[in-house]
C-alpha positions in Angstrom: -12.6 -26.5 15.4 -14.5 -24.1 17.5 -15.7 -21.7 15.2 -16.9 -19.2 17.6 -13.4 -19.1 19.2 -11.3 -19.5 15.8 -13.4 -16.2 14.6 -12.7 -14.4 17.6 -9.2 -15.6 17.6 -8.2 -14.3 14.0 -10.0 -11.5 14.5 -8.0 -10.4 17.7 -5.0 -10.9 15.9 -5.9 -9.2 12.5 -6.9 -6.3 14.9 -3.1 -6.0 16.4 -1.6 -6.9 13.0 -3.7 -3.7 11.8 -3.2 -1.9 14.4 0.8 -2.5 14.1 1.5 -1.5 10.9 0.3 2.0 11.9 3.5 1.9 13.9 5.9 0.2 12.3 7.2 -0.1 8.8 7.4 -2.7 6.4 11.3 -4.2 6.8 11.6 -3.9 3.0 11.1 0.5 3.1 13.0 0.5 6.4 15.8 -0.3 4.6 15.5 1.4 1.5 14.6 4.6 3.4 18.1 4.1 5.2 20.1 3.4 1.8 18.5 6.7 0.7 19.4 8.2 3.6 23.3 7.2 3.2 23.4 7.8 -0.7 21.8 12.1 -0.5 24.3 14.8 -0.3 22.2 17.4 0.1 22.0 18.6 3.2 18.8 19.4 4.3 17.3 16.4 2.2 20.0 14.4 4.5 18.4 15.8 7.5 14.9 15.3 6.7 15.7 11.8 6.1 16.8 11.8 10.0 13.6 13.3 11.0 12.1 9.9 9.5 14.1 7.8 11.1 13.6 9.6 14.8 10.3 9.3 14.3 10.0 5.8 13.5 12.0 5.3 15.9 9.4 7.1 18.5 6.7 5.5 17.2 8.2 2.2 18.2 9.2 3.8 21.5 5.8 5.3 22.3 3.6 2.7 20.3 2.0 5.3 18.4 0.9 5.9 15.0 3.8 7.7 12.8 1.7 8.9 10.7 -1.6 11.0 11.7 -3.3 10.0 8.7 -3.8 6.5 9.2 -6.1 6.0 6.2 -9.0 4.4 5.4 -8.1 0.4 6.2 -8.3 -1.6 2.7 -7.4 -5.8 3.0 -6.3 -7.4 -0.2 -6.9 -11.0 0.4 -5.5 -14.0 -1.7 -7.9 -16.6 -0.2 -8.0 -20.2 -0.6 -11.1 -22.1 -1.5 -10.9 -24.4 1.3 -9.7 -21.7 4.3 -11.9 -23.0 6.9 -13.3 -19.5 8.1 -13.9 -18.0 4.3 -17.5 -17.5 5.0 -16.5 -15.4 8.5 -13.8 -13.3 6.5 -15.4 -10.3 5.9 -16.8 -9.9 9.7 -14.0 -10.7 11.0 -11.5 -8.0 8.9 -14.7 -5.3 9.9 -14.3 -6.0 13.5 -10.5 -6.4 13.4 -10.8 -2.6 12.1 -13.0 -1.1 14.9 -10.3 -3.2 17.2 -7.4 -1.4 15.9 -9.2 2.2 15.8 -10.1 1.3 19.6 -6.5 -0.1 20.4 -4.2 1.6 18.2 -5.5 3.9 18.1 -6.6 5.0 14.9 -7.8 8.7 13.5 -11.3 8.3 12.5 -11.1 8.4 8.6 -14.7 6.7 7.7 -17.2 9.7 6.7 -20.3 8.3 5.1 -20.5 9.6 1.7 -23.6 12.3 1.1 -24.5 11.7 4.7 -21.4 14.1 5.3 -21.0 12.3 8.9 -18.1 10.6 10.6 -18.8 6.9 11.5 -16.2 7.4 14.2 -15.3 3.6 13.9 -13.6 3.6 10.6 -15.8 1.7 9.1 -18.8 2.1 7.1 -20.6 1.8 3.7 -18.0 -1.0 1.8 -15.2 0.1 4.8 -12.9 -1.4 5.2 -12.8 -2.2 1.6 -11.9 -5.7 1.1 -10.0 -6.9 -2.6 -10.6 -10.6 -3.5 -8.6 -13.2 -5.2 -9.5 -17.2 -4.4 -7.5 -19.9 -5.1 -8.9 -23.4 -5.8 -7.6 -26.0 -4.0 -5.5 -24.0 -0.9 -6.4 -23.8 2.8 -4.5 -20.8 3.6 -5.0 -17.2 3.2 -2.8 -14.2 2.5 -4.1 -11.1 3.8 -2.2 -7.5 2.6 -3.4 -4.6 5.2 -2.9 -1.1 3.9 -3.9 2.2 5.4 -4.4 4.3 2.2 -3.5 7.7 3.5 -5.1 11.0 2.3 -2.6 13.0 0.6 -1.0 10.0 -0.9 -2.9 6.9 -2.6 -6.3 8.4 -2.5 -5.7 11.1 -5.0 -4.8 8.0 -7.6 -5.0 8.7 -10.9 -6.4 6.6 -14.1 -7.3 7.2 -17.8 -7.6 5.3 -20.7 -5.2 6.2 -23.8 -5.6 5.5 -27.5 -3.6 2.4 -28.6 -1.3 5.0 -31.1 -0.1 6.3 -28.0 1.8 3.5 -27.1 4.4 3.1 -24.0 5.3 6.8 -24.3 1.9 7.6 -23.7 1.9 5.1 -20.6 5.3 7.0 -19.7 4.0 10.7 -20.4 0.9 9.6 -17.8 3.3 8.6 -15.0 5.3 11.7 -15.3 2.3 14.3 -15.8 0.6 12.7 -12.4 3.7 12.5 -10.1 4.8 16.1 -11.5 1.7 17.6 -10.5 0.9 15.9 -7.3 3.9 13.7 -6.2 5.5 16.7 -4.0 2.4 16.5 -2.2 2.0 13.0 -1.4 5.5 12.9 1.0 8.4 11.5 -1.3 9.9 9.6 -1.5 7.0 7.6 -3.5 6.5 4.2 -3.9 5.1 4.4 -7.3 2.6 1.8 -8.8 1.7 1.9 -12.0 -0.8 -0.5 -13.8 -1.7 -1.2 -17.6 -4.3 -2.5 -18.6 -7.5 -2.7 -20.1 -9.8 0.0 -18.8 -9.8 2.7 -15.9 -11.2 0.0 -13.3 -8.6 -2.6 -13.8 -5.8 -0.5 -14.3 -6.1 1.3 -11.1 -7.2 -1.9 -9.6 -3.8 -3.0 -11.0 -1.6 0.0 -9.8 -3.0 -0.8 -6.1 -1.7 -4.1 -6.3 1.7 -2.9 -7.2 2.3 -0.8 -4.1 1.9 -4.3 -2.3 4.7 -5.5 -4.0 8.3 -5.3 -2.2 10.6 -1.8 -2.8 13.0 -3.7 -4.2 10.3 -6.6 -6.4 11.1 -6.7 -10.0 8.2 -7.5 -12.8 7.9 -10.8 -14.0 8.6 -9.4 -18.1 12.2 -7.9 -18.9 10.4 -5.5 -21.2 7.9 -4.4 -18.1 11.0 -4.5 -15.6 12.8 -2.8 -18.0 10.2 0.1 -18.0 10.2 0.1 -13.8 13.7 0.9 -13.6 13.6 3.7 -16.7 10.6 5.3 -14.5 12.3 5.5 -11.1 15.1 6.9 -13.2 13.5 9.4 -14.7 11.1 10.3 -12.0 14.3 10.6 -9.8 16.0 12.9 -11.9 12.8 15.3 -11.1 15.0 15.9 -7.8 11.9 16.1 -5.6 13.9 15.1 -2.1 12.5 13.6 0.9 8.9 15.8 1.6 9.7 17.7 -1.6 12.0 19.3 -0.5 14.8 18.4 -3.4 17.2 15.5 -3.0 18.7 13.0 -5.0 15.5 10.8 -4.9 12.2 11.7 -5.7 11.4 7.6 -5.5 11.9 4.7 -3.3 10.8 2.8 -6.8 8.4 1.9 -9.6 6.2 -1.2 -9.9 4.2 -2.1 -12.5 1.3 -4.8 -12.3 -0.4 -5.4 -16.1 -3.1 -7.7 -17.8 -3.7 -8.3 -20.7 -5.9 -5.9 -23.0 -8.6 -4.9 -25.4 -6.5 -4.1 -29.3 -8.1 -0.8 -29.2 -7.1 0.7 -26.1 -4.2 0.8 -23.2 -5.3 1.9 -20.2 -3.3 3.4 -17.0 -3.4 4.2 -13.5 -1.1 5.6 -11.2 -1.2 5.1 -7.1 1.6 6.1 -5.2 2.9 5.3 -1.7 4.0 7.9 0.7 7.5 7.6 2.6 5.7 6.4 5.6 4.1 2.9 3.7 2.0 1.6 5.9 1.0 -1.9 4.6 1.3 -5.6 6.0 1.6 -9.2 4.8 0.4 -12.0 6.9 -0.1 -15.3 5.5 -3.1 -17.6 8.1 -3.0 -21.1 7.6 -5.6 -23.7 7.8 -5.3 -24.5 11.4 -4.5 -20.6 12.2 -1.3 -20.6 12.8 0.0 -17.2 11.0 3.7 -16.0 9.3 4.0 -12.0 9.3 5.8 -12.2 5.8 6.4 -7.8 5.5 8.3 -7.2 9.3 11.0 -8.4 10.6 10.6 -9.7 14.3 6.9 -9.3 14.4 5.1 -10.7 17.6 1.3 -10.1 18.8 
């Protein structure tokens, strides 16, 4: 292998993968947006959800951004020990993100903290911010792009309870940071919840559940259980498509957990806006790549 041109290979195509996810979204919320859509009987609600659809469909159209607010770039990479090009990874993700601000393009979301000064490049200080998970023993990589937008996932929320307050206290969380916020973040939400140990892992956690398919079910009945008694509730909060009211104030919950210290429980919330902007790709040894999140992708 070449390793000059392998790096410059995966990084052009990380750069369009990137830079197409802006545009287009994930097949799994395409549809759920559209089941949505057919279910609301409201009529303005019904209507916004056509303005969603139009404008996905001109961002296709126009190969634009359907969001403004493209977010600051995070990769969440499930990496194999042996992926030829692990060394390069970090470089290469970097430069796929000024490719895709150049190309997409992209608004300029990096501002160097205390400096008070836009990079211009979306990237900067530990930007794009890159998650890691290696596997022993694989060749391949999984790579999750998100564009964590402003008004949705940043404003995350995480605390630590006391172990007396239980579930409900994991519940009561989850409802006292979508009531306050959610209409804010452009419903419906994706909602990920994690519990956990601490503040760091749990939202660490509730990141990694907005990866997760709409439709993706825990691995536990009990945690499952507690996803689909969430959306419930949270959708009985009738916040509507932009919070407007609706039927739905949720596309879903998903919970991602770990096991945890006896003494405490802790919880995070992060929340996906109606336009979800995140990518799977799955690189293989040799480079070869399968777009695992859309439909009919091609470079």
């Amino acid at each position: 292998m070449n390793r000059e041109a392998a790096v410059a290979d995966l990084t052009q195509v990380m750069s369009k993968f990137t830079s197409y996810i802006g545009k287009r979204l994930p097949t799994d919320v395409t549809q759920k947006l559209g089941e949505l859509r057919e279910k609301e009987v409201n009529f303005l609600a019904k209507e916004v959800y056509e303005s969603m659809r139009q404008n996905q469909i001109a961002a296709h159209e126009l190969d634009r951004p359907s969001c403004q607010d493209t977010g600051v770039i995070q990769y969440f990479l499930t990496a194999g020990a042996k992926f030829p090009l692990l060394g390069e990874l970090e470089d290469i993700l970097r430069n796929a993100t000024l490719g895709a601000t150049r190309d997409g393009p992209l608004r300029h979301n990096a501002v160097e903290t205390f400096v008070e000064k836009n990079t211009g490049t979306n990237t900067g200080s530990k930007i794009p911010w890159l998650d890691w998970e290696i596997v022993p023993d694989d060749d391949s990589v999984t790579i999750d792009v998100y564009m964590a937008g402003g008004g949705c996932t940043l404003p995350g929320a995480a605390k630590v309870l006391m172990p007396g307050q239980g579930y409900e206290g994991v519940a009561e969380f989850v409802f006292d940071v979508i009531t306050s916020r959610g209409v804010n973040a452009c419903p419906p939400l994706l909602v990920g919840v994690g519990v956990s140990t601490s503040a760091e892992t749990a939202a660490r956690l509730s990141k990694k559940a907005i990866l997760r398919p709409v439709t993706s079910r825990h691995t536990n009945d009990s945690a499952a259980l507690m996803e689909e008694l969430l959306a419930d509730g949270l959708n009985e909060l009738g916040l509507g498509p932009q919070g407007l009211t609706g039927n739905a104030s949720v596309m879903g919950v998903n919970i991602e957990s770990s096991a945890r210290h006896p003494s405490t429980i802790g919880v995070a919330v992060s929340t996906g806006c109606w336009a979800h902007r995140r990518g799977k790709i799955k690189i293989n040894a040799d480079l070869s790549y399968e777009v695992i999140s859309h439909e009919g992708f091609t470079l």
